[in-house]
PyMOL Python script that loads the backbone (N, CA, C, O; Angstrom):
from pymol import cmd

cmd.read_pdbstr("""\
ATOM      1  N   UNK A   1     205.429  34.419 108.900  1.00  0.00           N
ATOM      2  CA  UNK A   1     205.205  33.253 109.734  1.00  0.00           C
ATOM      3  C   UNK A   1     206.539  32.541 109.937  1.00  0.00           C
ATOM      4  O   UNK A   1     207.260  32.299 108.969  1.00  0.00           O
ATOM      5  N   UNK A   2     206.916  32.161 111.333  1.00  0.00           N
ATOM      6  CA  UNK A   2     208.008  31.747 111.617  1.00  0.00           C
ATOM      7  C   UNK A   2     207.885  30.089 111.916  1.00  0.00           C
ATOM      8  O   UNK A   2     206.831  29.610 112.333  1.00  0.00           O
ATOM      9  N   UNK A   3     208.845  29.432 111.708  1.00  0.00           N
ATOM     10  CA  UNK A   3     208.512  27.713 111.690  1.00  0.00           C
ATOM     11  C   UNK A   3     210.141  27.708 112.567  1.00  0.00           C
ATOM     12  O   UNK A   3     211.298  27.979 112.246  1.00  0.00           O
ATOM     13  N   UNK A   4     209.418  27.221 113.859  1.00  0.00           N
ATOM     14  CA  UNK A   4     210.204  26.814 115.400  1.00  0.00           C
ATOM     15  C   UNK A   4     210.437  25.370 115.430  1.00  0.00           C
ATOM     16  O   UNK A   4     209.430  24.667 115.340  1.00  0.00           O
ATOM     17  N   UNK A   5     211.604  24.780 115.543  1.00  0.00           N
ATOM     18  CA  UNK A   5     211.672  23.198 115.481  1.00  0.00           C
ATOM     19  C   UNK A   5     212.315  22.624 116.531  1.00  0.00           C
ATOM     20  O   UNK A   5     213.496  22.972 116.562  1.00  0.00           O
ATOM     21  N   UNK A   6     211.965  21.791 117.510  1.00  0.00           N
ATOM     22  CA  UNK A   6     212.887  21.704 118.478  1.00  0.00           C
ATOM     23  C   UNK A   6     212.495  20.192 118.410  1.00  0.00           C
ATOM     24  O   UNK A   6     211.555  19.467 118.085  1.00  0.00           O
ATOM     25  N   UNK A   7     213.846  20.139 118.940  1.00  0.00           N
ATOM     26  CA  UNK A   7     214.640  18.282 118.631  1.00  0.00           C
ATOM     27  C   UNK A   7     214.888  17.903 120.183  1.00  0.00           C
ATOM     28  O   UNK A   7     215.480  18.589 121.017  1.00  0.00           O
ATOM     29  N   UNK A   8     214.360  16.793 120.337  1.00  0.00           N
ATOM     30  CA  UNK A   8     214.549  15.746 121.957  1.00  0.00           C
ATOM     31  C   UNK A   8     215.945  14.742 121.689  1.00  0.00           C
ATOM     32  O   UNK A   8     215.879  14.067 120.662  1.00  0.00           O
ATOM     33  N   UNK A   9     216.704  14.650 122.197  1.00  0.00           N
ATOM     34  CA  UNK A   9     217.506  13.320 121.764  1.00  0.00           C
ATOM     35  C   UNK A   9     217.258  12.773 123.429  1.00  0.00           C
ATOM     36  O   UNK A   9     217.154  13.456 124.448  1.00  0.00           O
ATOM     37  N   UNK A  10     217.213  11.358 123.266  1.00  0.00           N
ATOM     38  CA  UNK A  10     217.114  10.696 124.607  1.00  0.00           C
ATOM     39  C   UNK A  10     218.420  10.306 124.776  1.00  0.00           C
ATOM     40  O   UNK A  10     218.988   9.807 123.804  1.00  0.00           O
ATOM     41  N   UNK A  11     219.243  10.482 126.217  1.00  0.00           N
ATOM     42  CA  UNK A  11     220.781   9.939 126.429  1.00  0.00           C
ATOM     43  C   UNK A  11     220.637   8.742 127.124  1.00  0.00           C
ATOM     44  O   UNK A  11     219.533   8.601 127.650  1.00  0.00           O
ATOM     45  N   UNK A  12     221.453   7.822 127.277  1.00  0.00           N
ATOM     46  CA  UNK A  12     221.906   6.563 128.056  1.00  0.00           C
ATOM     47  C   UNK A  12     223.041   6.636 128.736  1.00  0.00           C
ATOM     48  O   UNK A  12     223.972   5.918 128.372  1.00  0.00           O
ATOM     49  N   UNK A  13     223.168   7.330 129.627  1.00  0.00           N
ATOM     50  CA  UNK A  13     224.316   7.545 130.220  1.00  0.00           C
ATOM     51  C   UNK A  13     224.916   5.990 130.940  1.00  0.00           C
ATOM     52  O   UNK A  13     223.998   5.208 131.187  1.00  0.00           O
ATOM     53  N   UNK A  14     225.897   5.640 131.183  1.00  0.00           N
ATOM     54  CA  UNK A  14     226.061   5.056 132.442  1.00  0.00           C
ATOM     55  C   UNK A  14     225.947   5.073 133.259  1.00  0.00           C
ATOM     56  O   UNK A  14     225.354   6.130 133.475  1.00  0.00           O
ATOM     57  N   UNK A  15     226.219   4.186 134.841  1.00  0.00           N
ATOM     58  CA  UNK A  15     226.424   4.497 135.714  1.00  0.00           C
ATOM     59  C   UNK A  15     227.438   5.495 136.259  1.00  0.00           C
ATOM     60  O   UNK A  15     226.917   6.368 136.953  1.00  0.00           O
ATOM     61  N   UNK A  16     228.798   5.582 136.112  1.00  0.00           N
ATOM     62  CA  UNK A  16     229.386   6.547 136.023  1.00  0.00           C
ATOM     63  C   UNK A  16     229.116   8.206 135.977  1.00  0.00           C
ATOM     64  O   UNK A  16     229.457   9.132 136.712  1.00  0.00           O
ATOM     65  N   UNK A  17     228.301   8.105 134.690  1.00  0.00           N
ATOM     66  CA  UNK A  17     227.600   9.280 134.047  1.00  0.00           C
ATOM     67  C   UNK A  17     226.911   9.763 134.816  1.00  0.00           C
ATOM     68  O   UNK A  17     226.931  10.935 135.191  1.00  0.00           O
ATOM     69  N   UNK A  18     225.849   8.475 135.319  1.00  0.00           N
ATOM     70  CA  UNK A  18     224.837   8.913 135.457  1.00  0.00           C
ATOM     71  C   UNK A  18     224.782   9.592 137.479  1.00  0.00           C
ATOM     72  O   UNK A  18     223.985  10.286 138.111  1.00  0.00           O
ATOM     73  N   UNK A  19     225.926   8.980 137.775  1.00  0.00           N
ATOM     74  CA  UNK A  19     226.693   9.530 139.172  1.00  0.00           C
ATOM     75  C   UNK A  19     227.180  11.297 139.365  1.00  0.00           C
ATOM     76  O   UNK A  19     227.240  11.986 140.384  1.00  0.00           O
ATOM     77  N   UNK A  20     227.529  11.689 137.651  1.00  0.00           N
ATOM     78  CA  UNK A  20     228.104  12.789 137.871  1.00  0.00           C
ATOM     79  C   UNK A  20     226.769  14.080 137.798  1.00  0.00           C
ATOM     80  O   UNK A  20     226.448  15.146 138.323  1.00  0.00           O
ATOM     81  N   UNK A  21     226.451  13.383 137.059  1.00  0.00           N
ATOM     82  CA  UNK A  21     224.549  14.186 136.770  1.00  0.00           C
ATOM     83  C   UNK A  21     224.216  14.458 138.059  1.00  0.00           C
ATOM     84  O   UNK A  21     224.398  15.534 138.628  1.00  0.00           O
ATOM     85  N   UNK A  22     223.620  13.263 138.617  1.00  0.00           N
ATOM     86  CA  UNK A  22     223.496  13.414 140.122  1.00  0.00           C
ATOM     87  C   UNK A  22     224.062  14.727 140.669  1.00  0.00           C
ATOM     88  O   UNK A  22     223.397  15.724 140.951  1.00  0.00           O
ATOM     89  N   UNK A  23     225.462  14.573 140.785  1.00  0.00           N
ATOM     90  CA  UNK A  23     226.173  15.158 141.483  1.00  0.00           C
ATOM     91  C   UNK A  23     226.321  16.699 141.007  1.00  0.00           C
ATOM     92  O   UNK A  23     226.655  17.573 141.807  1.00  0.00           O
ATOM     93  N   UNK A  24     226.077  16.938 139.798  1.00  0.00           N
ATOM     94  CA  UNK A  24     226.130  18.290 139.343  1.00  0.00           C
ATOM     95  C   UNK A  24     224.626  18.482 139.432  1.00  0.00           C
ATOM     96  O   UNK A  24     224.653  19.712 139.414  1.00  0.00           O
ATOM     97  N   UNK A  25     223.094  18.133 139.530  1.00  0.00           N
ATOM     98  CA  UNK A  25     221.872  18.392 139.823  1.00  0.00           C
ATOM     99  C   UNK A  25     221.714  18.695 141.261  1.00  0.00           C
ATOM    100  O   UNK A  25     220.729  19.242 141.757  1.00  0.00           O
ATOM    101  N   UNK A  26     223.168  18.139 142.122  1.00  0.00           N
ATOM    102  CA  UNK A  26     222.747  18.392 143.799  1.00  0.00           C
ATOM    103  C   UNK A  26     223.439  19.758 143.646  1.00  0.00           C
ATOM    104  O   UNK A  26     222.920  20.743 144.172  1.00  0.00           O
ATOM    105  N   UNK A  27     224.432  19.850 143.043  1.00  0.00           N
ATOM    106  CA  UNK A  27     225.140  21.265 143.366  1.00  0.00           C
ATOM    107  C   UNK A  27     224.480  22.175 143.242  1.00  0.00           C
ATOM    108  O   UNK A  27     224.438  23.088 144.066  1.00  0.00           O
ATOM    109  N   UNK A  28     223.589  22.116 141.821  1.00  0.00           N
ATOM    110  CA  UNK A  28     222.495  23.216 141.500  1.00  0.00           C
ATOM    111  C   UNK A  28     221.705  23.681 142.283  1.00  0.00           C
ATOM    112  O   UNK A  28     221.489  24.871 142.516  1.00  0.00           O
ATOM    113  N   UNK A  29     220.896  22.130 143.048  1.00  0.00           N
ATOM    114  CA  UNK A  29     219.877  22.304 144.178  1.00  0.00           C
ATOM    115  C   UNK A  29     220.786  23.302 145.171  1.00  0.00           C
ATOM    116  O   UNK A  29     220.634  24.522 145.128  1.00  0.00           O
ATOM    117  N   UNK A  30     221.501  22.823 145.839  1.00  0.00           N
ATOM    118  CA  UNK A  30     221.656  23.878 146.924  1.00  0.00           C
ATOM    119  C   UNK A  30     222.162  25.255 146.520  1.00  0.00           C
ATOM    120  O   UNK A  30     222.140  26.292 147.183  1.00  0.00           O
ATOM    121  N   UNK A  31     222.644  25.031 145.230  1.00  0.00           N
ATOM    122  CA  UNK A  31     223.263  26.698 145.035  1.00  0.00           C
ATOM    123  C   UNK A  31     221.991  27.776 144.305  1.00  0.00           C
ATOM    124  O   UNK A  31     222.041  28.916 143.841  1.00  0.00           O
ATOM    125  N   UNK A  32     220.946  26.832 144.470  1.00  0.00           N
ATOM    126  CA  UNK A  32     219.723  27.395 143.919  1.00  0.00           C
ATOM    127  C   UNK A  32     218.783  27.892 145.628  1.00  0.00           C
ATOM    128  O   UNK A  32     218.196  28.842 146.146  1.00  0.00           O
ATOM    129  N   UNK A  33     219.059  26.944 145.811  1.00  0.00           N
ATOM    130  CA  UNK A  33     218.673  27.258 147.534  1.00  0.00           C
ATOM    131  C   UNK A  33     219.396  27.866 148.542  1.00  0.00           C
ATOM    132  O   UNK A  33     218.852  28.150 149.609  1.00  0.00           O
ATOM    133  N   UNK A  34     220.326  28.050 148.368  1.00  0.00           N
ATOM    134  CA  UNK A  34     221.092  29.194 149.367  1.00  0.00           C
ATOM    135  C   UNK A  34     220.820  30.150 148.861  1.00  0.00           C
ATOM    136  O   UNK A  34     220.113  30.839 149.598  1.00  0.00           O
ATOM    137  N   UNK A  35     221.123  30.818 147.447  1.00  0.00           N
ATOM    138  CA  UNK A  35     220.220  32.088 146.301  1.00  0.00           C
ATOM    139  C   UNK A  35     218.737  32.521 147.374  1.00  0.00           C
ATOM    140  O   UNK A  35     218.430  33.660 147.727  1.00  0.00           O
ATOM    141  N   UNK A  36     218.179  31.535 147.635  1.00  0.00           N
ATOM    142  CA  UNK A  36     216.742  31.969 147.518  1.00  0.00           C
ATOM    143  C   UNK A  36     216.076  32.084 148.818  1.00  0.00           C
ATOM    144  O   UNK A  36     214.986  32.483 149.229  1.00  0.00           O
ATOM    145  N   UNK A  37     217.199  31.558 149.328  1.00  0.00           N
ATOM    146  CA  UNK A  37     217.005  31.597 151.065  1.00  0.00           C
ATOM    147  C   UNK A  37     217.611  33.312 151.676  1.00  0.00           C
ATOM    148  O   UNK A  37     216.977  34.002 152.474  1.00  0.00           O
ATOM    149  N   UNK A  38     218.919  33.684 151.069  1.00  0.00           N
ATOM    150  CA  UNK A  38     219.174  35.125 150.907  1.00  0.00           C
ATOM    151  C   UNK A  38     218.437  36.115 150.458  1.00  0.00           C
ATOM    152  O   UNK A  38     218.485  37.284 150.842  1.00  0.00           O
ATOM    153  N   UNK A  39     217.430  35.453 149.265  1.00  0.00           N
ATOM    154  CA  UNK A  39     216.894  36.567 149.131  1.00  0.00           C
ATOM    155  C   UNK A  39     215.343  36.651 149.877  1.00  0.00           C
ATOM    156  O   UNK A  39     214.649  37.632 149.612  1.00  0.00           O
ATOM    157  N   UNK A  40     214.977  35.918 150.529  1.00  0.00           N
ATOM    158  CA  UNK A  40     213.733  35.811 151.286  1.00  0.00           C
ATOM    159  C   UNK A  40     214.497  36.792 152.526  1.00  0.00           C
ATOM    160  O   UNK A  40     214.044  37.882 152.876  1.00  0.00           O
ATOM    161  N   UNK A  41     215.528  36.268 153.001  1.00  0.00           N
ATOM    162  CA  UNK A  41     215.862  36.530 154.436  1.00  0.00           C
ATOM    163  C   UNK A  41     216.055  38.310 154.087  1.00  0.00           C
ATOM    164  O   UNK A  41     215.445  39.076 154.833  1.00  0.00           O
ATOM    165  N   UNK A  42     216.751  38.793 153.161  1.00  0.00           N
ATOM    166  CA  UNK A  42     216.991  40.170 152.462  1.00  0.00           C
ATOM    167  C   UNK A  42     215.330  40.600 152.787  1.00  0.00           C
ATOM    168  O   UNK A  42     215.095  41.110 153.883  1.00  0.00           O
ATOM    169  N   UNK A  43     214.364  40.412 151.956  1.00  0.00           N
ATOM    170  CA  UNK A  43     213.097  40.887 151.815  1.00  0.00           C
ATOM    171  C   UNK A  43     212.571  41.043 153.410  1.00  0.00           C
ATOM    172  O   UNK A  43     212.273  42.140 153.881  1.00  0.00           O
ATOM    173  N   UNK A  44     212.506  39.852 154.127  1.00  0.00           N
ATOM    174  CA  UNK A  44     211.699  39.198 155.114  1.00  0.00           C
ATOM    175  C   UNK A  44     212.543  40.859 156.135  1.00  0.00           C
ATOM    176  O   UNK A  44     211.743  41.618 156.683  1.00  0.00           O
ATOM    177  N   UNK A  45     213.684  41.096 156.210  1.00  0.00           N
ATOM    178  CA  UNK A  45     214.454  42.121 157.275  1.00  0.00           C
ATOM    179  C   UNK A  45     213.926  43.472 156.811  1.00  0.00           C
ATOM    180  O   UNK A  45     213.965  44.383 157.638  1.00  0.00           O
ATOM    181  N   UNK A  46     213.435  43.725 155.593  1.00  0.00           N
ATOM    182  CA  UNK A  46     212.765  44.996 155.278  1.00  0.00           C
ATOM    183  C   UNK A  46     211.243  45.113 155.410  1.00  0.00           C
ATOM    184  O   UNK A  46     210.778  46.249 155.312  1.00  0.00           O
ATOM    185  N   UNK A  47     210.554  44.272 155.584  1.00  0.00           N
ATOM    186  CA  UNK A  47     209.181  44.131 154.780  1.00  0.00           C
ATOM    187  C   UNK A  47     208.324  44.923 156.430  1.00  0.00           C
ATOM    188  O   UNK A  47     207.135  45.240 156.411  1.00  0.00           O
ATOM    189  N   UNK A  48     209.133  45.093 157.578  1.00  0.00           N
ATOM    190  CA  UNK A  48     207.969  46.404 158.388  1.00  0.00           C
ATOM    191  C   UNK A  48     208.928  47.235 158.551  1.00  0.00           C
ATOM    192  O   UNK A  48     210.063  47.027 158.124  1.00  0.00           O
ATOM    193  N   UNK A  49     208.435  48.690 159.447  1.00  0.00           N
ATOM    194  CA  UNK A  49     209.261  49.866 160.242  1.00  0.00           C
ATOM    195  C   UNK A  49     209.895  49.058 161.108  1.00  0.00           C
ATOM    196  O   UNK A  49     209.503  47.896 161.212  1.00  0.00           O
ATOM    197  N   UNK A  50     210.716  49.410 161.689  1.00  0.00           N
ATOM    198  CA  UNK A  50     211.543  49.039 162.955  1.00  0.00           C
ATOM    199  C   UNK A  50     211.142  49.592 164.270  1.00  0.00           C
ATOM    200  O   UNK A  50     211.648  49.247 165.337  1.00  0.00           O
ATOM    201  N   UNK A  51     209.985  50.675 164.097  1.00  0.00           N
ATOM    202  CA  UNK A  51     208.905  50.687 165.441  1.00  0.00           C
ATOM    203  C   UNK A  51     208.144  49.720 165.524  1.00  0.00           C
ATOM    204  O   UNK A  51     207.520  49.631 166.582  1.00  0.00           O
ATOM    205  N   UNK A  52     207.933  48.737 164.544  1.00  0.00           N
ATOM    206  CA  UNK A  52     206.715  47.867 164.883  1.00  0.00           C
ATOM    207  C   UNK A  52     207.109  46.458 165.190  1.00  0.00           C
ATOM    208  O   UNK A  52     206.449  45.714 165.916  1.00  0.00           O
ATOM    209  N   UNK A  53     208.498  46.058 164.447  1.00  0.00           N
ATOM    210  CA  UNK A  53     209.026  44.938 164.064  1.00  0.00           C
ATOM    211  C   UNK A  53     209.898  44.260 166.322  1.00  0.00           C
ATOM    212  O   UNK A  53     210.661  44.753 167.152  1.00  0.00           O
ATOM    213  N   UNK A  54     208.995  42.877 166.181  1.00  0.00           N
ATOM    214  CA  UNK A  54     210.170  42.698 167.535  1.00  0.00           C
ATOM    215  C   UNK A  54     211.458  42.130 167.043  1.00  0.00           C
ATOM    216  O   UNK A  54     211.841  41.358 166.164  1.00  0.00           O
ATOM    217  N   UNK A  55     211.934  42.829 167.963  1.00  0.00           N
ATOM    218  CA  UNK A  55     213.564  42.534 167.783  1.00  0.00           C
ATOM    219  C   UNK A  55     214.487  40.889 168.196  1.00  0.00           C
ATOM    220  O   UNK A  55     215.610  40.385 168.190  1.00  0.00           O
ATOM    221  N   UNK A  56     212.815  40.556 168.575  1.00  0.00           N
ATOM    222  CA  UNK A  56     213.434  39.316 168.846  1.00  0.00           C
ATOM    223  C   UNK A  56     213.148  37.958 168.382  1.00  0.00           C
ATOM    224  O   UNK A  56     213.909  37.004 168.544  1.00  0.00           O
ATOM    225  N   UNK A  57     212.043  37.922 167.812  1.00  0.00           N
ATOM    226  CA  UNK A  57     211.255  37.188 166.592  1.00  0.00           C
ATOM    227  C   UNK A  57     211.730  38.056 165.160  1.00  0.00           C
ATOM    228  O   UNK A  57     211.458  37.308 164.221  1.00  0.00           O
ATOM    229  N   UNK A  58     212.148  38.946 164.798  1.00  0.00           N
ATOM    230  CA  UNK A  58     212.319  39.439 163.335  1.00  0.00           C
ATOM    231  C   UNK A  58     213.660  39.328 163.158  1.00  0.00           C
ATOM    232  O   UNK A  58     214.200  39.947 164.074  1.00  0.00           O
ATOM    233  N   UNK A  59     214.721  38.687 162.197  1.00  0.00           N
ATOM    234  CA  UNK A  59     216.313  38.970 161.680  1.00  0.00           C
ATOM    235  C   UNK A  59     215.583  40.536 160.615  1.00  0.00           C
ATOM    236  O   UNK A  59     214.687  40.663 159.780  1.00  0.00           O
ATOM    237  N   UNK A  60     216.642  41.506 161.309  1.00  0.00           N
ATOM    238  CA  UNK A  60     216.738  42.657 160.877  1.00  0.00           C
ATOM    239  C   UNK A  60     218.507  42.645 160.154  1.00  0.00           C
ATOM    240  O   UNK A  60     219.443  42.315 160.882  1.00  0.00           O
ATOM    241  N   UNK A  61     218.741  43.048 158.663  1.00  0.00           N
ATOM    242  CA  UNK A  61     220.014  42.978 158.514  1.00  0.00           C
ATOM    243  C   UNK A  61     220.129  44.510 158.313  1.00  0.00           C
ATOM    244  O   UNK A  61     219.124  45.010 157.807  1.00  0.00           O
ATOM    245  N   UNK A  62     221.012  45.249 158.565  1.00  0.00           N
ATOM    246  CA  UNK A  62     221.652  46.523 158.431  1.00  0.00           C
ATOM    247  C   UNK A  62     221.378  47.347 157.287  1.00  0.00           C
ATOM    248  O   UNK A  62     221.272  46.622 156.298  1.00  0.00           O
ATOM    249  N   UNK A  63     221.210  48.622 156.999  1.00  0.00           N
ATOM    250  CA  UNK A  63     220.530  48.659 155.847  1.00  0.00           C
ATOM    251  C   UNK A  63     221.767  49.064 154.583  1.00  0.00           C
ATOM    252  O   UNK A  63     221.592  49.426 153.419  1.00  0.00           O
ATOM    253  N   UNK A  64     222.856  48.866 155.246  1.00  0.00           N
ATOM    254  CA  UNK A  64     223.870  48.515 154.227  1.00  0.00           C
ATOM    255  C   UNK A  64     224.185  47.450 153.931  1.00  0.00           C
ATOM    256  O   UNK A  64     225.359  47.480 153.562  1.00  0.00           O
ATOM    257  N   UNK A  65     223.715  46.336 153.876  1.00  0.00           N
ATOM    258  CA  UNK A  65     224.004  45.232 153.791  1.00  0.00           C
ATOM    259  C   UNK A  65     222.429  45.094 152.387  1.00  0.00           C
ATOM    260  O   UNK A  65     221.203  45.160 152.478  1.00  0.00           O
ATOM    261  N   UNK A  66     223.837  44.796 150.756  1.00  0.00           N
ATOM    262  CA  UNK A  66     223.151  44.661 149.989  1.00  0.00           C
ATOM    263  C   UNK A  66     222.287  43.895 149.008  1.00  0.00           C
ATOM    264  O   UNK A  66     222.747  42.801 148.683  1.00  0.00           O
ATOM    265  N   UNK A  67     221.335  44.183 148.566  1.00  0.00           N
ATOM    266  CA  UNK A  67     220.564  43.044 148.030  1.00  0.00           C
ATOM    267  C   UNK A  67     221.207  42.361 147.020  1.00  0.00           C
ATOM    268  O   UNK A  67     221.951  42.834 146.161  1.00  0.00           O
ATOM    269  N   UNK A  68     220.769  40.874 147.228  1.00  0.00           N
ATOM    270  CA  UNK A  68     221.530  39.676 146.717  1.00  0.00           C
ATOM    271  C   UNK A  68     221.283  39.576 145.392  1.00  0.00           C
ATOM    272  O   UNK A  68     220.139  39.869 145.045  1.00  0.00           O
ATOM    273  N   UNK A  69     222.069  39.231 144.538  1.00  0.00           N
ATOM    274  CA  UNK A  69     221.762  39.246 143.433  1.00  0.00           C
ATOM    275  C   UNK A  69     223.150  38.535 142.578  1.00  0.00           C
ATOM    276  O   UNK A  69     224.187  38.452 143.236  1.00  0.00           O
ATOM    277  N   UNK A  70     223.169  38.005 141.056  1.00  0.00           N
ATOM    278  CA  UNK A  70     223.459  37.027 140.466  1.00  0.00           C
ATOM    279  C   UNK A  70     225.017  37.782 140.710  1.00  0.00           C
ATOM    280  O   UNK A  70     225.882  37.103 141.262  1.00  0.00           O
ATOM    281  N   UNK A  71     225.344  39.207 140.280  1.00  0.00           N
ATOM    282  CA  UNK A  71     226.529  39.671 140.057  1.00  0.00           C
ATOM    283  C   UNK A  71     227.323  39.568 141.196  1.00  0.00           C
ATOM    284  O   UNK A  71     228.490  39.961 141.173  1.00  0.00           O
TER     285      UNK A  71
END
""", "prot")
cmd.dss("prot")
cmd.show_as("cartoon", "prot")
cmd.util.cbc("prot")
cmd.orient("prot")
C-alpha cells in the first residue's frame, strides 16, 4: 500500500507578479491554440478521397506536408 501526499501552498503575488502570470498564461493560450488549430486543419485535409472532397469548400494540404507534432 502506497501513501500519496500532495501539498497546496496558496501564493500572493503582486501586482507586478501577478501581470507576468497573466502574460505567461496568454502565451500558453495561443501557443496551445495555434498547436490545435494545425492539428485539426492536418486531420480536417485528410479525413475524405480527393474524388469526393470540393476543392473549393475543403483546405487540402499536400500529402507531404507533415503531421504536426511537439518535436
Amino acid at each position: 500500500m502506497t501513501l500519496t501526499l500532495n501539498y497546496s501552498y496558496r501564493i500572493y503575488p503582486d501586482s507586478k507578479q501577478e501581470a507576468m502570470l497573466d502574460q505567461w498564461l496568454e502565451i500558453c493560450r495561443r501557443s496551445y491554440n495555434y498547436a490545435l488549430r494545425e492539428l485539426k486543419d492536418w486531420i480536417a485535409s485528410r479525413k475524405c478521397p480527393i474524388d469526393r472532397c470540393s476543392l473549393e469548400s475543403e483546405y487540402i494540404m499536400a500529402a507531404s506536408y507533415p503531421f504536426p507534432s511537439a518535436a
